[in-house]
C-alpha positions as CSV (number, residue, x, y, z in Angstrom):
1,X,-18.9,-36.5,15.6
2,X,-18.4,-32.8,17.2
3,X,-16.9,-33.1,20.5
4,X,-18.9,-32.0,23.6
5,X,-18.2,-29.4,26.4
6,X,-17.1,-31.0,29.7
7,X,-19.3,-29.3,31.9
8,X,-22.8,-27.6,31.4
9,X,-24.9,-24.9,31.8
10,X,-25.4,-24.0,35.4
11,X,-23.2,-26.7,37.0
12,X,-19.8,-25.8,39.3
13,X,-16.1,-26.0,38.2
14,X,-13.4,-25.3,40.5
15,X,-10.2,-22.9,39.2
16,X,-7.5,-24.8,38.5
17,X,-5.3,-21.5,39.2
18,X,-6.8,-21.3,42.9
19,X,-6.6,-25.2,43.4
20,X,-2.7,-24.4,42.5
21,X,-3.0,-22.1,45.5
22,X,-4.5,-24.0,48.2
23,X,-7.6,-22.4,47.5
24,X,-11.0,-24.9,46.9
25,X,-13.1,-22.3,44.9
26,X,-16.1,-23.2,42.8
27,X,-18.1,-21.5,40.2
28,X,-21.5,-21.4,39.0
29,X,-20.9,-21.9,34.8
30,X,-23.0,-19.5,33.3
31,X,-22.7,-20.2,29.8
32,X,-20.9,-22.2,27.1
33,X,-19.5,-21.4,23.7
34,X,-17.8,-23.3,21.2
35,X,-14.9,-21.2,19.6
36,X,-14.3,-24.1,17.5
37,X,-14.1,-28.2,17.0
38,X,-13.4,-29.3,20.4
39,X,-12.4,-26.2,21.8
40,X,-14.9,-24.6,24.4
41,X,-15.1,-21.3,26.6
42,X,-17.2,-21.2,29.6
43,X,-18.3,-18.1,30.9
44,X,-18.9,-17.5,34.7
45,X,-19.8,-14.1,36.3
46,X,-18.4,-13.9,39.6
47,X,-20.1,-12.3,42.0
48,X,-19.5,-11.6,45.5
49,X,-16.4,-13.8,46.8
50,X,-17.2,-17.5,49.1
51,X,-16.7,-16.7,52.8
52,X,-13.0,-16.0,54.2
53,X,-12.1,-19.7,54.5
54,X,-9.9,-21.5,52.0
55,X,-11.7,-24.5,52.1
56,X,-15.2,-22.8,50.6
57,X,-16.4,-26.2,48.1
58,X,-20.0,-24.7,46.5
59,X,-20.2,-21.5,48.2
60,X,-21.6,-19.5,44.9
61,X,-25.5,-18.9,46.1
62,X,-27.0,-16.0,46.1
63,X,-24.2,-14.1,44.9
64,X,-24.5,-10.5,42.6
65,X,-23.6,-10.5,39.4
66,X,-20.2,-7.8,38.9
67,X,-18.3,-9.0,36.4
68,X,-17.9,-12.0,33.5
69,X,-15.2,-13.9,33.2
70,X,-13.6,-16.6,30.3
71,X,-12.3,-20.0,30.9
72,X,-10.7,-22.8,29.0
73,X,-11.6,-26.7,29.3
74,X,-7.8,-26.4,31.1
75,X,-8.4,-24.0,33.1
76,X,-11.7,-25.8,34.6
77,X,-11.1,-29.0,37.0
78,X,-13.5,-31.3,39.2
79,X,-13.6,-30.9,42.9
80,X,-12.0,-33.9,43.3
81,X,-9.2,-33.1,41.0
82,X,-9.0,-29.7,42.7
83,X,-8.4,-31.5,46.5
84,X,-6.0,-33.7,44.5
85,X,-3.5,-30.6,44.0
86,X,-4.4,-28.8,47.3
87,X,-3.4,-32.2,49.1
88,X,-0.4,-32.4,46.6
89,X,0.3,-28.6,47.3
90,X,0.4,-28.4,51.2
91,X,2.1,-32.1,51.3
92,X,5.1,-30.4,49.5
93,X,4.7,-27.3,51.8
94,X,4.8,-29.2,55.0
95,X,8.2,-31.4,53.0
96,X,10.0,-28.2,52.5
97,X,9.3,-26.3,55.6
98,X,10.4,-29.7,58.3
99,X,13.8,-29.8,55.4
100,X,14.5,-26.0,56.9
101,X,13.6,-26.5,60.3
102,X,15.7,-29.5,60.9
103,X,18.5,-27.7,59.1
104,X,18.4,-23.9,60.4
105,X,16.2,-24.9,64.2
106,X,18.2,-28.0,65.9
107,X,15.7,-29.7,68.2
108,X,16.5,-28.1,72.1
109,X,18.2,-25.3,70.1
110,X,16.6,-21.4,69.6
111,X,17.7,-18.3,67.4
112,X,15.4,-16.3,70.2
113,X,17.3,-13.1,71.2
114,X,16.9,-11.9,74.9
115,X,17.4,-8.4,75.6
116,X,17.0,-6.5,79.2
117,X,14.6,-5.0,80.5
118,X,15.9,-1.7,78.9
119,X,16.5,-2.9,75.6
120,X,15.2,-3.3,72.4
121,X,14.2,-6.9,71.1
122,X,15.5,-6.3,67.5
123,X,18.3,-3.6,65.7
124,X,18.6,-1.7,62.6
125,X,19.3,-4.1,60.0
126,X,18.1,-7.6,61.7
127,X,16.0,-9.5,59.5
128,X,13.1,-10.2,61.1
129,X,9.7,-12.7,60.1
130,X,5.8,-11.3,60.3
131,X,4.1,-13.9,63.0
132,X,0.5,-12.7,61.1
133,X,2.0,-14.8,58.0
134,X,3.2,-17.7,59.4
135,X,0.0,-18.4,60.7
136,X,-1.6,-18.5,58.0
137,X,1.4,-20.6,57.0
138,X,3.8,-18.3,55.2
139,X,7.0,-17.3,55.9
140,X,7.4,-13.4,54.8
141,X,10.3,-11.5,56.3
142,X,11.8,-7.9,56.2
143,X,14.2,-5.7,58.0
144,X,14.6,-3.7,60.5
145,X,14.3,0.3,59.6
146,X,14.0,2.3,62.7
147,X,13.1,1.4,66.2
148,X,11.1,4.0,68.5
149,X,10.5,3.7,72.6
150,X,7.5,4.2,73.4
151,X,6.9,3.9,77.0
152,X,6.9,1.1,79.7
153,X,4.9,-1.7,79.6
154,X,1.9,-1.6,81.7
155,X,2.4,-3.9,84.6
156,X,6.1,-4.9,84.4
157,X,9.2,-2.3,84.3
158,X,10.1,-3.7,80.4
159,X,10.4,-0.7,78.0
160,X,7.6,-1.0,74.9
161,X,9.3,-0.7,71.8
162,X,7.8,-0.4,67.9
163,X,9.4,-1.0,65.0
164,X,9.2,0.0,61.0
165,X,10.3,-1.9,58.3
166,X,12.0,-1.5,54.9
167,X,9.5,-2.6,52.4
168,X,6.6,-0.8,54.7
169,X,7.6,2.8,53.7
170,X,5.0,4.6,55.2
171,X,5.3,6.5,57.7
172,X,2.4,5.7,59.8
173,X,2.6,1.6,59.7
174,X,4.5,0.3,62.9
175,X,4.8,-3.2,64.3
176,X,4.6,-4.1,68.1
177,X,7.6,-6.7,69.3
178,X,5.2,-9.4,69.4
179,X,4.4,-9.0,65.4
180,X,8.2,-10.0,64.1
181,X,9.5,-12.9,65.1
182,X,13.0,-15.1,64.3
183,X,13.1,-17.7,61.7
184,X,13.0,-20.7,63.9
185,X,9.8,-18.8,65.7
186,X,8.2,-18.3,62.4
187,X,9.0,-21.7,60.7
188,X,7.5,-23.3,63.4
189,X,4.2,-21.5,63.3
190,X,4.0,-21.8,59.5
191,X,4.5,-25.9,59.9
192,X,1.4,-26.1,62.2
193,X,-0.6,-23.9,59.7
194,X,0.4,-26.1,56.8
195,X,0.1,-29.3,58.5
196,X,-3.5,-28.7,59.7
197,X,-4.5,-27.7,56.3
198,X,-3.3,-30.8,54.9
199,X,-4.9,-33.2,57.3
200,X,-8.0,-31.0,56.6
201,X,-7.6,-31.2,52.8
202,X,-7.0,-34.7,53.0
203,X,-9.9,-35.3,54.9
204,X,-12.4,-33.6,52.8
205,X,-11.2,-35.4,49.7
206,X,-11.5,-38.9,51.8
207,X,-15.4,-37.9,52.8
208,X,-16.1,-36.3,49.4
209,X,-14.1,-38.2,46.7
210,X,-14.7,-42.2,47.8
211,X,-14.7,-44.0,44.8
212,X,-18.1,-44.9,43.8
213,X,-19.5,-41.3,44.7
């Protein structure tokens, strides 16, 4: 007896390459085609992207056609199966980033520099972490390329500094101290992204995958 497709016509799959990711992104399945004896393709036309949250569950309404796209029976998972390796995914996250903080960031212990008034916060050649990233819960660093002054700072007598980077080539892209930040700095901003998005994962699978539902 012919095997049949997982999922139907016009129900939602979730990307098992964006679950993978943290991302919870579903689709609206559009069609299905048997290549052949068990083996199915689903097409899905995606359309104009959920809203800017990784945590977007059915958010494929009203969306405009742009392009098709072809998936496998792997490539397609549940919701639930989908929170499974986001939870999975940021657990390990969270692991690896309190390993390096306990080893590289002693509790009562900072790799902050202080400079005066006059100086610079970073030099040619430090290696430096983007505090935009760690937010979000990554830790993406480069280094130091020039440093320009570029005034005082209003309301104080500290000199304002900004600073290019090496893998930012252009000529026209500068970052303000504030922007770079040490390891320890970023590491720790990274494990309160991470953290939250696990207790949030977590707590969407509890409310939406209870057994019995």
């Amino acid at each position: 007896m012919p095997t049949a497709p997982l999922y139907r016509r016009g129900e939602s799959a979730y990307l098992a390459s964006s679950a993978e990711l943290g991302k919870l992104e579903a689709y609206k399945i559009t069609s299905v085609k048997q290549i052949q004896d068990g083996r199915w393709v689903y097409r899905i036309d995606i359309g104009k992207k959920p809203p800017d949250q990784w945590l977007a569950g059915d958010s494929y309404d009203s969306r405009i056609s742009e392009a098709s796209l072809f998936y496998t029976e792997v490539e397609l998972i549940t919701m639930c199966e989908a929170l499974d390796i986001i939870c999975g995914r940021f657990k390990r996250q969270v692991e690896a980033l309190e390993l390096k903080v306990a080893n590289k960031c002693p509790e009562g212990e900072t790799d902050a520099p202080n400079p005066g008034l006059d100086e610079p916060r970073w030099g040619i050649g430090n290696f430096i972490y983007f505090a935009a990233s760690a937010r979000l819960g990554f830790l993406h660093h480069d280094c130091i390329r020039s440093i320009h002054e570029i005034g005082i700072q209003p309301g104080s007598r500290r000199t304002r500094y900004i600073y290019r980077v090496v893998n930012v080539p252009s000529s026209t892209i500068t970052f303000r101290e504030d922007e770079l930040i040490t390891f320890c700095e970023a590491a720790d901003l990274a494990l309160t992204a991470c953290r939250r998005d696990l207790t949030n994962a977590e707590a969407k699978r509890t409310q939406l995958c209870t057994a019995g539902i």
